[in-house]
PyMOL commands that place a pseudoatom at each C-alpha (Angstrom):
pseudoatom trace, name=CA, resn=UNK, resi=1, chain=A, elem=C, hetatm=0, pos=[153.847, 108.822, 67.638]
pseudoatom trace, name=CA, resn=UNK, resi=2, chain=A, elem=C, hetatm=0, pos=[153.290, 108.147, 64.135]
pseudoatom trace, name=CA, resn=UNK, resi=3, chain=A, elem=C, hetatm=0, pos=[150.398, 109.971, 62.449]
pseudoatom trace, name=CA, resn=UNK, resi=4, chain=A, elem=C, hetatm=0, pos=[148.553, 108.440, 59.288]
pseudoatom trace, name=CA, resn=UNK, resi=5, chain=A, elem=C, hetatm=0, pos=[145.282, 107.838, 58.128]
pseudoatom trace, name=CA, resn=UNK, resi=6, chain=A, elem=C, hetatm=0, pos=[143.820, 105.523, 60.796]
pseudoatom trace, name=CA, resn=UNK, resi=7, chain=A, elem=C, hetatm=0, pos=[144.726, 108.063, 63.521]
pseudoatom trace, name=CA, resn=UNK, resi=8, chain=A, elem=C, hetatm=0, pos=[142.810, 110.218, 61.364]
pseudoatom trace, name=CA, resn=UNK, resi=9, chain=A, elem=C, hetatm=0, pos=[139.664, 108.331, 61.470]
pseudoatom trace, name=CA, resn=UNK, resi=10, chain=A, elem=C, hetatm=0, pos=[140.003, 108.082, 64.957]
pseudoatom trace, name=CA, resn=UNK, resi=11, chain=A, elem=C, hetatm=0, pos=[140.345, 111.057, 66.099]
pseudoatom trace, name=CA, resn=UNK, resi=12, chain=A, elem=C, hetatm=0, pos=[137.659, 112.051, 63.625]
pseudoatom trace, name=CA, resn=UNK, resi=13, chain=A, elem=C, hetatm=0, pos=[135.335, 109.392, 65.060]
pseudoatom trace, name=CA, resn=UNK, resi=14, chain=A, elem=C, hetatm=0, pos=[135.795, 110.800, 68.708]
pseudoatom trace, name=CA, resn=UNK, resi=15, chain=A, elem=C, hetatm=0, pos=[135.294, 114.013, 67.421]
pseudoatom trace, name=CA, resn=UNK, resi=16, chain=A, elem=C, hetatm=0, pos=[132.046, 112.716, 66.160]
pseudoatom trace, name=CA, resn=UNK, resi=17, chain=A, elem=C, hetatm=0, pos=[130.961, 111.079, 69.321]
pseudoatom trace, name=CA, resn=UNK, resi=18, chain=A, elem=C, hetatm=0, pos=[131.262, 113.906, 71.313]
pseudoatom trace, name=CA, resn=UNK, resi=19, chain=A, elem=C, hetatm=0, pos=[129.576, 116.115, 69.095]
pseudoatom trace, name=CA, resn=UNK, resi=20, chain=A, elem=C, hetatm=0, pos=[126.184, 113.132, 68.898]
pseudoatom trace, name=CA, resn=UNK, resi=21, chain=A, elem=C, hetatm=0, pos=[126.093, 112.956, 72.619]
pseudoatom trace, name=CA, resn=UNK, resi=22, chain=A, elem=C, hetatm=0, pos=[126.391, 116.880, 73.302]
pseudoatom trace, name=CA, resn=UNK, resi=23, chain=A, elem=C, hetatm=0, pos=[123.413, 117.501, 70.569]
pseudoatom trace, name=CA, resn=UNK, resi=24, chain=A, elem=C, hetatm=0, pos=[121.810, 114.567, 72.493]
pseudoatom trace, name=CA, resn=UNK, resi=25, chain=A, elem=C, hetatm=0, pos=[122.073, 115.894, 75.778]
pseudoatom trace, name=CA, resn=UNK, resi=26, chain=A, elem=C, hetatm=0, pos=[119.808, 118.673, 74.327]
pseudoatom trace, name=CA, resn=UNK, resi=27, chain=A, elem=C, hetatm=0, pos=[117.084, 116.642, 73.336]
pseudoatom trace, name=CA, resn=UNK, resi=28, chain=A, elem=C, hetatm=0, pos=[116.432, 114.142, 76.484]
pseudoatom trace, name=CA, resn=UNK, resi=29, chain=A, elem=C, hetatm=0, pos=[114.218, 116.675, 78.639]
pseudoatom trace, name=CA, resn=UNK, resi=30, chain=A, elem=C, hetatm=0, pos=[112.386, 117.187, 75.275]
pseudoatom trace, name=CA, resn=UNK, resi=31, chain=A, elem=C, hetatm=0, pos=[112.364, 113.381, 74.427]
pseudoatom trace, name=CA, resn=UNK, resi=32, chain=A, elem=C, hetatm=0, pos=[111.458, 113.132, 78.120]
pseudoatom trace, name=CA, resn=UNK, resi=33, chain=A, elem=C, hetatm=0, pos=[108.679, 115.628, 77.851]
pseudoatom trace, name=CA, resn=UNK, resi=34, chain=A, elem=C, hetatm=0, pos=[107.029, 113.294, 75.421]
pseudoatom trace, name=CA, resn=UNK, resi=35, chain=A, elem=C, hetatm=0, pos=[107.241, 110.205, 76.904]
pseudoatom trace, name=CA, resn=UNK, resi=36, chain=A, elem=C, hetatm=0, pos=[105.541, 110.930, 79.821]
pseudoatom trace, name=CA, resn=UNK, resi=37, chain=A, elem=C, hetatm=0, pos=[102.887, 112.873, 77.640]
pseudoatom trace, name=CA, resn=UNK, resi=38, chain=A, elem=C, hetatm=0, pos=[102.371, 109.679, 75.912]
pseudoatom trace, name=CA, resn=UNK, resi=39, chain=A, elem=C, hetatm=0, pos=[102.387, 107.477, 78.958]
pseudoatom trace, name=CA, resn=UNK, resi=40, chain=A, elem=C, hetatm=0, pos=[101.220, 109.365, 81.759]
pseudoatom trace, name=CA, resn=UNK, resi=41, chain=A, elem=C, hetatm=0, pos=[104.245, 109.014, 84.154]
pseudoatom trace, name=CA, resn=UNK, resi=42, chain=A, elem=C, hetatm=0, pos=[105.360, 111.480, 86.563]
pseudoatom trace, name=CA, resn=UNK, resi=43, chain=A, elem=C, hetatm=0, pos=[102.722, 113.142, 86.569]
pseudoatom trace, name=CA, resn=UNK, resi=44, chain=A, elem=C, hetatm=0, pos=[102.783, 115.014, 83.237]
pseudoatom trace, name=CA, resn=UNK, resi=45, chain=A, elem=C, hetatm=0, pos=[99.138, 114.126, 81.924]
pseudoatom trace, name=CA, resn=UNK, resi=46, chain=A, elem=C, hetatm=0, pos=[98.216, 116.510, 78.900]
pseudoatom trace, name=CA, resn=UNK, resi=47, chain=A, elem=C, hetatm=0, pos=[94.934, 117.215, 78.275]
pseudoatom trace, name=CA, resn=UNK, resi=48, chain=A, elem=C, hetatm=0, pos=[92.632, 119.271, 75.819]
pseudoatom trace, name=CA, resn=UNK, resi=49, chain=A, elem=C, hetatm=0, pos=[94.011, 123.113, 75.547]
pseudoatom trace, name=CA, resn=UNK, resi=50, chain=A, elem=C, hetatm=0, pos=[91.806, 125.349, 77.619]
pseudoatom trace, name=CA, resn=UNK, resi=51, chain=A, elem=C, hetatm=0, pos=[92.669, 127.716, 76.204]
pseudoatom trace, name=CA, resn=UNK, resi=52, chain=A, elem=C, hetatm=0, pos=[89.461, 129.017, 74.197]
pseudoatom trace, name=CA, resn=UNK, resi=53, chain=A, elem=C, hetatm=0, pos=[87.554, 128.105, 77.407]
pseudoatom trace, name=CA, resn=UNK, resi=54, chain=A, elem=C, hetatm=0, pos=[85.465, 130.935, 79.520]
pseudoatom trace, name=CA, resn=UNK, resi=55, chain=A, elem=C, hetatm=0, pos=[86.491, 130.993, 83.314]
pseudoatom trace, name=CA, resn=UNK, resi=56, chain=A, elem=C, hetatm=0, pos=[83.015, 129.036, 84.059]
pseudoatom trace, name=CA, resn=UNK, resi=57, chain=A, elem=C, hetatm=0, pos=[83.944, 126.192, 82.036]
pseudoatom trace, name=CA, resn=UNK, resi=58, chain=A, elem=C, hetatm=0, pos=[87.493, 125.286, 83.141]
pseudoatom trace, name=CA, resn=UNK, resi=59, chain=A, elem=C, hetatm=0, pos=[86.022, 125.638, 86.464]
pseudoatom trace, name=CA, resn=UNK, resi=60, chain=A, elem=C, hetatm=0, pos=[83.174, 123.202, 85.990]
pseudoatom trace, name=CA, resn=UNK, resi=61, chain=A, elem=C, hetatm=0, pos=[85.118, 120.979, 84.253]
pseudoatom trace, name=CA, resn=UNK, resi=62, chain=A, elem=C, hetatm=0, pos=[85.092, 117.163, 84.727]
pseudoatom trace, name=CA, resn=UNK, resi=63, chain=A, elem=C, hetatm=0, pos=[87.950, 114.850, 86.337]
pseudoatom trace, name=CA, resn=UNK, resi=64, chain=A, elem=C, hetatm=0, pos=[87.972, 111.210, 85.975]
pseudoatom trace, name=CA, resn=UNK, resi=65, chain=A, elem=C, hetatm=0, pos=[88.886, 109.328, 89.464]
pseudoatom trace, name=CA, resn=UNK, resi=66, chain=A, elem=C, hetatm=0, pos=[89.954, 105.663, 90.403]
pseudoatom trace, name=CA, resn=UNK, resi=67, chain=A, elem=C, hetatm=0, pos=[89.328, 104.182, 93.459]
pseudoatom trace, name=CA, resn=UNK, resi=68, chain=A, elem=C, hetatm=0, pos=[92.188, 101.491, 94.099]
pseudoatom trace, name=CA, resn=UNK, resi=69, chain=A, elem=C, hetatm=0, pos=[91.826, 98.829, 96.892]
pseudoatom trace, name=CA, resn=UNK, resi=70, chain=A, elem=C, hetatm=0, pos=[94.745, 97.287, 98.615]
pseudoatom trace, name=CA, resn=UNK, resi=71, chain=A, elem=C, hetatm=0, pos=[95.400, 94.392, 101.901]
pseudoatom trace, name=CA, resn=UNK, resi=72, chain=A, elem=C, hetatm=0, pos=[98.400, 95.040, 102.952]
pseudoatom trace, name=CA, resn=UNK, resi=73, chain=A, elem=C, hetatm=0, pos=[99.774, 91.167, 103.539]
pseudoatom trace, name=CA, resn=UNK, resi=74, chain=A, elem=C, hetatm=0, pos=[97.516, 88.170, 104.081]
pseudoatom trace, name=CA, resn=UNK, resi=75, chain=A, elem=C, hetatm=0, pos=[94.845, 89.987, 106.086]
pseudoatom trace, name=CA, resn=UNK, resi=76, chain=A, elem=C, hetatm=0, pos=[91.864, 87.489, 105.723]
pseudoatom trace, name=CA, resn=UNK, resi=77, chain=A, elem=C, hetatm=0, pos=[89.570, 90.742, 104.396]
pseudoatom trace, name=CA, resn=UNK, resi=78, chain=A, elem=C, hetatm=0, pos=[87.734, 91.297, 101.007]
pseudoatom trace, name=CA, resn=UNK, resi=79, chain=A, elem=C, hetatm=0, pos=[87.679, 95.505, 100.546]
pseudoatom trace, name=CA, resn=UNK, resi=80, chain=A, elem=C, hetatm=0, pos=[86.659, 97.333, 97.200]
pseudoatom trace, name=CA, resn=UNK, resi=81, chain=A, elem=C, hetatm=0, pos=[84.997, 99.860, 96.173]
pseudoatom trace, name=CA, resn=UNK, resi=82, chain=A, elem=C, hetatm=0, pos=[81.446, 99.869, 95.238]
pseudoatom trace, name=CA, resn=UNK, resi=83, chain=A, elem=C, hetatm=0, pos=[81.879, 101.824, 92.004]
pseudoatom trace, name=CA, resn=UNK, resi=84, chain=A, elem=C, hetatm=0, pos=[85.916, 101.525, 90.286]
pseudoatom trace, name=CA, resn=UNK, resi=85, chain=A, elem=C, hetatm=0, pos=[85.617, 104.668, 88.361]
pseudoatom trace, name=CA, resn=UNK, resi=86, chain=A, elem=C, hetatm=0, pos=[83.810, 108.157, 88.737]
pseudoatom trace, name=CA, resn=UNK, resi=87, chain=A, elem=C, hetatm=0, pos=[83.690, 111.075, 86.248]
pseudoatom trace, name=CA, resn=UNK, resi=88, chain=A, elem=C, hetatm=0, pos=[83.105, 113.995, 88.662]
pseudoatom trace, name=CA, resn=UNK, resi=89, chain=A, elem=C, hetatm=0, pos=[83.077, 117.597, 87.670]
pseudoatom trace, name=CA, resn=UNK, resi=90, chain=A, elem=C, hetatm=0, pos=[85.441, 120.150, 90.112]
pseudoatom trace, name=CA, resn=UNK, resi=91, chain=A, elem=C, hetatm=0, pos=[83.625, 122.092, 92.959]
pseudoatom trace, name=CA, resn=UNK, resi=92, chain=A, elem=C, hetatm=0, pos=[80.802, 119.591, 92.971]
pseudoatom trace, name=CA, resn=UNK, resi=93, chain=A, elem=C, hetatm=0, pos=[80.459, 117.070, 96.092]
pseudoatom trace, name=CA, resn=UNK, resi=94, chain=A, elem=C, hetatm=0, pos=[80.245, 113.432, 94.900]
pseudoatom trace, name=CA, resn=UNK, resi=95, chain=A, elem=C, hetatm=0, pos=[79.482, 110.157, 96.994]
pseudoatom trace, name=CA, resn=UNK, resi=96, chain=A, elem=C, hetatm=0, pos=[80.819, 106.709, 96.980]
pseudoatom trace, name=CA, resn=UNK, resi=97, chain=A, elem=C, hetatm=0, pos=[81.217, 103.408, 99.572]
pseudoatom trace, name=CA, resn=UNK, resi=98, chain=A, elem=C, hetatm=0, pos=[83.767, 101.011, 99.696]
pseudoatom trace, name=CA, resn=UNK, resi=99, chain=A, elem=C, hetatm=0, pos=[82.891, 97.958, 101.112]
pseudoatom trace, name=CA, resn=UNK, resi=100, chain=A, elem=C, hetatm=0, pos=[85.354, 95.401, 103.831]
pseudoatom trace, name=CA, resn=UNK, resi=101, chain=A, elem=C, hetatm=0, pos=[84.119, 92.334, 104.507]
pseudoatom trace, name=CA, resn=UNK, resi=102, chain=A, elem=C, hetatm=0, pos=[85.672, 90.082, 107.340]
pseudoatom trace, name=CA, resn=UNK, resi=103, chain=A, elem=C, hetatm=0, pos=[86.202, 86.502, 105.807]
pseudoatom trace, name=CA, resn=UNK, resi=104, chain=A, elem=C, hetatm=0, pos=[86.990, 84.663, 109.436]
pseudoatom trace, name=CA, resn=UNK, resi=105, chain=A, elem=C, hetatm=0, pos=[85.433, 83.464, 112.462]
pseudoatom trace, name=CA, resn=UNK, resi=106, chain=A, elem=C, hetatm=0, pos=[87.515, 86.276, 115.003]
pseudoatom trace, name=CA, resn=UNK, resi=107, chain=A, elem=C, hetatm=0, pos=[86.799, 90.097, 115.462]
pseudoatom trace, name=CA, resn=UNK, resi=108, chain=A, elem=C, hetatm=0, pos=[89.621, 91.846, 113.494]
pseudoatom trace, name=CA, resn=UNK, resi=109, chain=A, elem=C, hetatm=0, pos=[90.536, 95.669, 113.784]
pseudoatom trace, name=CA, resn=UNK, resi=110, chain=A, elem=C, hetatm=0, pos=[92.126, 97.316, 110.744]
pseudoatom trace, name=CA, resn=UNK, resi=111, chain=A, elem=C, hetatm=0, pos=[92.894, 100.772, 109.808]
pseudoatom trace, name=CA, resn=UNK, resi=112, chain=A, elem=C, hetatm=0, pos=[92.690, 102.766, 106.037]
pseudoatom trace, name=CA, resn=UNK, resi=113, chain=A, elem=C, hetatm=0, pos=[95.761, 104.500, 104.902]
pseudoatom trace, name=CA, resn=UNK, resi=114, chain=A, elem=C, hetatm=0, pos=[94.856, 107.062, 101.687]
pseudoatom trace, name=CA, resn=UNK, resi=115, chain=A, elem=C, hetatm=0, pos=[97.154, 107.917, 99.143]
pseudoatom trace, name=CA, resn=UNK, resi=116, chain=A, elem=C, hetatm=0, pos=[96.352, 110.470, 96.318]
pseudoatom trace, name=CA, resn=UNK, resi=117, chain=A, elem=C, hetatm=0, pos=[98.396, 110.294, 92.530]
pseudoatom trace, name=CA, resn=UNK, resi=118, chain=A, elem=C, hetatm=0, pos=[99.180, 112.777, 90.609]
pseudoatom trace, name=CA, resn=UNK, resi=119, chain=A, elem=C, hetatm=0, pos=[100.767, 113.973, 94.090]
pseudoatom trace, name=CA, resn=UNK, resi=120, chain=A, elem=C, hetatm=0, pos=[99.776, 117.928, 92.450]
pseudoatom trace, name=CA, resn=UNK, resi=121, chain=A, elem=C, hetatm=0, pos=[96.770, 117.046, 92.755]
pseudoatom trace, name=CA, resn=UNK, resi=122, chain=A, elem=C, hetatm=0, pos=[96.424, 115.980, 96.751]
pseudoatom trace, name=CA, resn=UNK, resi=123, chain=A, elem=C, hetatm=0, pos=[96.074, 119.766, 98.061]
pseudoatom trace, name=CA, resn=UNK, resi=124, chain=A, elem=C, hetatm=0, pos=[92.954, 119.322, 95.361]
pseudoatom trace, name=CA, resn=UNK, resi=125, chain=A, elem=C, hetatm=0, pos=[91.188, 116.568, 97.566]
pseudoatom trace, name=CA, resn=UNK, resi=126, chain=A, elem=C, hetatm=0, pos=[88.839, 117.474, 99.704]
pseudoatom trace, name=CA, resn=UNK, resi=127, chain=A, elem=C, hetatm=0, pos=[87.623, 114.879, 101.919]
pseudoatom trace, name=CA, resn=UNK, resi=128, chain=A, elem=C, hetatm=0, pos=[84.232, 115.574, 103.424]
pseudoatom trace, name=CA, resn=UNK, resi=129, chain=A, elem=C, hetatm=0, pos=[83.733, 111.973, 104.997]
pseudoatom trace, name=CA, resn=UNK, resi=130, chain=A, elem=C, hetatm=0, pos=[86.276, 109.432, 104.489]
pseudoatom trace, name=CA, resn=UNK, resi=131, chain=A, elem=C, hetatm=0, pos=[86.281, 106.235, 106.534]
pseudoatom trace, name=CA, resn=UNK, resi=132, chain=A, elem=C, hetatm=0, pos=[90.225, 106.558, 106.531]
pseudoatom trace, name=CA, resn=UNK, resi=133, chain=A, elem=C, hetatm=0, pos=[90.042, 109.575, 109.430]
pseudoatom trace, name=CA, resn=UNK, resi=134, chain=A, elem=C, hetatm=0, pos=[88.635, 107.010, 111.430]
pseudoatom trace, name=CA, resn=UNK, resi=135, chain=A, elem=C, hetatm=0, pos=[91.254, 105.680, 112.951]
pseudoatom trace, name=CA, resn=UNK, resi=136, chain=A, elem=C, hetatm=0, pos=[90.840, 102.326, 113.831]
pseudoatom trace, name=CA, resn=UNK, resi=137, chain=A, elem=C, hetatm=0, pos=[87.941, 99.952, 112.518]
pseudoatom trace, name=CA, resn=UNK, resi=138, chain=A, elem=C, hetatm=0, pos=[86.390, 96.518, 113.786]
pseudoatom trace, name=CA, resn=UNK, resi=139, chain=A, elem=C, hetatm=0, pos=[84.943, 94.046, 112.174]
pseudoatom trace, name=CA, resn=UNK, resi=140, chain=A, elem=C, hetatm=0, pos=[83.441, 91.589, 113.794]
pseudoatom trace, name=CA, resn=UNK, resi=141, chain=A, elem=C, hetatm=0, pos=[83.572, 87.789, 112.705]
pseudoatom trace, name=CA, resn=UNK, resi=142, chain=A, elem=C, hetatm=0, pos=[81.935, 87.423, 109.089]
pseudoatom trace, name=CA, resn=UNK, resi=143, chain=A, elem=C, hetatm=0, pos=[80.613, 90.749, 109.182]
pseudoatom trace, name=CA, resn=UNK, resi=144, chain=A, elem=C, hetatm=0, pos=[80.182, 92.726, 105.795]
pseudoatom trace, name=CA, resn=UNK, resi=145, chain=A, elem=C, hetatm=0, pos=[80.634, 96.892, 106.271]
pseudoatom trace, name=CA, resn=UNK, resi=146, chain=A, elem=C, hetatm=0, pos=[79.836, 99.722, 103.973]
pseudoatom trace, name=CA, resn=UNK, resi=147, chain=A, elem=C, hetatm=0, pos=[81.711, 102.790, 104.795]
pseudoatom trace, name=CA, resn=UNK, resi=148, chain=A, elem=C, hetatm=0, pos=[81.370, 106.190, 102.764]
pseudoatom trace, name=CA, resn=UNK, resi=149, chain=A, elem=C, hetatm=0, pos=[83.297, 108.511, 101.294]
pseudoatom trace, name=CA, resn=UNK, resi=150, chain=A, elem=C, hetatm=0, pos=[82.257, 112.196, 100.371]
pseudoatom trace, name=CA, resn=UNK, resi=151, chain=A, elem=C, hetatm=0, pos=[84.863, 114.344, 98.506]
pseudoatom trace, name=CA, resn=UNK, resi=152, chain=A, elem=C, hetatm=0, pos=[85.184, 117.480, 95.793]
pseudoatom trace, name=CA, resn=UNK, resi=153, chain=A, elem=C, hetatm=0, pos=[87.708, 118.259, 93.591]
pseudoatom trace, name=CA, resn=UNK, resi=154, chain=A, elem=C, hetatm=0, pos=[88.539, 121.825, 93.874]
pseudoatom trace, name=CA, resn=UNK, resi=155, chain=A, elem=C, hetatm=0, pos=[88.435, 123.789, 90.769]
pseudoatom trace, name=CA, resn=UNK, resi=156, chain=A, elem=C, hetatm=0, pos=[92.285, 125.048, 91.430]
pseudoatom trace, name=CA, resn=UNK, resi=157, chain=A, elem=C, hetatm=0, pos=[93.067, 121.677, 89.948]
pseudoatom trace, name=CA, resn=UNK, resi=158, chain=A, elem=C, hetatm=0, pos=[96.197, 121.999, 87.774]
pseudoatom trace, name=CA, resn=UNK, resi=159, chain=A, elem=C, hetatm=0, pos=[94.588, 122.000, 84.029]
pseudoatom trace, name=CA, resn=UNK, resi=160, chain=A, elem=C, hetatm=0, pos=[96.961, 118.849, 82.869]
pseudoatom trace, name=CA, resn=UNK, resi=161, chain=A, elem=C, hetatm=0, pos=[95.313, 117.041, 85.190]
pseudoatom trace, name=CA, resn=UNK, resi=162, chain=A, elem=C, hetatm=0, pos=[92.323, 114.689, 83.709]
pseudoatom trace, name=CA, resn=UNK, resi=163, chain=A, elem=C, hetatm=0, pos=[92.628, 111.372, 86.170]
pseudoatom trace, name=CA, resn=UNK, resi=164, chain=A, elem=C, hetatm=0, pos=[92.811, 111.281, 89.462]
pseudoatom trace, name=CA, resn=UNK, resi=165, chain=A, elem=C, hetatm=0, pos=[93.961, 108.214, 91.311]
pseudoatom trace, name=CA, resn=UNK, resi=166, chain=A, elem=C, hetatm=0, pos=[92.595, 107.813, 95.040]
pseudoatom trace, name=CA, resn=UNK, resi=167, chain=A, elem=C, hetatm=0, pos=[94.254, 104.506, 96.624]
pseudoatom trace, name=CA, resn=UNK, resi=168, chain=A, elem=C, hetatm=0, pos=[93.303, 103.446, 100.048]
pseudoatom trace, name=CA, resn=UNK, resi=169, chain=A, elem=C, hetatm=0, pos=[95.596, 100.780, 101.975]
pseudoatom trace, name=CA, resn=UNK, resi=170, chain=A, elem=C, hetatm=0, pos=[93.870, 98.358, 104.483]
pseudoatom trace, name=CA, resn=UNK, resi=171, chain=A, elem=C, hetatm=0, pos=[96.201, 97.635, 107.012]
pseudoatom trace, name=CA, resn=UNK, resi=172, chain=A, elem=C, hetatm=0, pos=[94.761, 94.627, 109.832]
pseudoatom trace, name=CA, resn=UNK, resi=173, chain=A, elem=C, hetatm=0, pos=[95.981, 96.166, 113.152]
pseudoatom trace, name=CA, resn=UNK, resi=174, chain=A, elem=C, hetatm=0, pos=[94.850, 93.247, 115.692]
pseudoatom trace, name=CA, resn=UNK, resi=175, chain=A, elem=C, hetatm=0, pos=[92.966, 90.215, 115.173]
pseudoatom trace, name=CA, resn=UNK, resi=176, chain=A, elem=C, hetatm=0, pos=[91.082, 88.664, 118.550]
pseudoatom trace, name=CA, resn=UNK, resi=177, chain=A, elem=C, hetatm=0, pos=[91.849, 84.586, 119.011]
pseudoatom trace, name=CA, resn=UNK, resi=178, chain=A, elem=C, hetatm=0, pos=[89.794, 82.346, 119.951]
pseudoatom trace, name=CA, resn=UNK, resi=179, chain=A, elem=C, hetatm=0, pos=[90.905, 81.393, 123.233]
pseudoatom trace, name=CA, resn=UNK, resi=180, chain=A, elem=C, hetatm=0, pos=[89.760, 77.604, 124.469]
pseudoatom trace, name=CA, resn=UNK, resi=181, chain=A, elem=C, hetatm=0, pos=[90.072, 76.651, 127.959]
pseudoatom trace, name=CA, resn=UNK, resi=182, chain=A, elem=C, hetatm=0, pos=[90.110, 73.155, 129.366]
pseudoatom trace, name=CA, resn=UNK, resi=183, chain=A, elem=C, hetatm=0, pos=[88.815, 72.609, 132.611]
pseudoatom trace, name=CA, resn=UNK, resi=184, chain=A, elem=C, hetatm=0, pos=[90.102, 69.366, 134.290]
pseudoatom trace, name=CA, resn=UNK, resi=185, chain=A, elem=C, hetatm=0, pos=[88.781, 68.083, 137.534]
for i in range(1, 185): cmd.bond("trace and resi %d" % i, "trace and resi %d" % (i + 1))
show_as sticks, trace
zoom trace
């Protein structure tokens, strides 16, 4: 095997290659660190240092939450929440409703399933009254229900974490038909 100049710049390119991607492989958890500072993703939310901060105020400190609806499929059912967004400070107990609204003529039964993001912060959630740990629900034909929720935030909330997103999942279990008989003679 002949060796020249271009087997030269070859080998001196490969040499170069490796050494870019080892230096690179370096900087992706801190390249990764600040992406999801800057976006919010997995869970890495940065806020304000606490660091100058007496016991009493990181304690009392306040924690934006988001309520966020869903049907699951084509259930015929309006739901939301009566207010979208609540700025709540930790250890305090705070109120809300969400309202479900039955948009047909027949008795349908649906249950709530809750889900909590950041997932650090679900041990934080304290539900007092939630219409989720009811079970099972009815709603009759074209009838419109409030149903509360009471919940804290307890003050052993991570300190990175500023938002808290509380999702609830309407599932329709059963829905009662209308059942028409004929009666011949």
């Amino acid at each position: 095997m002949a060796k020249g100049p271009i087997h030269n710049k070859i080998l001196l390119a490969l040499v170069a290659a490796v050494a870019v991607m080892f230096f690179f492989s370096f900087l992706l958890v801190p390249l990764y660190n600040v992406f999801c500072e800057v976006t919010g993703l997995n869970g890495k939310i940065y806020g304000p240092s606490d660091f100058f901060k007496t016991e009493k105020e990181i304690k009392e400190r306040k924690v934006n939450i988001k309520f966020i609806p869903t049907v699951s499929g084509s259930a015929p059912i309006d739901f939301y929440p009566s207010v979208k967004n609540l700025v709540v400070a930790t250890d305090n107990i705070n109120r809300t409703t969400f309202i479900a609204e039955n948009k047909t003529n027949k008795r349908i039964t649906v249950s709530v399933i809750p889900s909590v993001s950041p997932g650090l912060a679900a041990d934080n959630v304290k539900k007092i009254q939630c219409f989720c740990l009811d079970g099972e629900i009815v709603l009759e034909p074209y009838e419109k229900q409030e149903w509360p929720l009471r919940f804290f935030i307890d003050s052993d909330l991570k300190k990175n974490v500023n938002d808290i997103y509380l999702s609830y999942t309407l599932f329709e279990k059963d829905r009662e038909e209308t059942v028409v008989m004929n009666h011949e003679h």
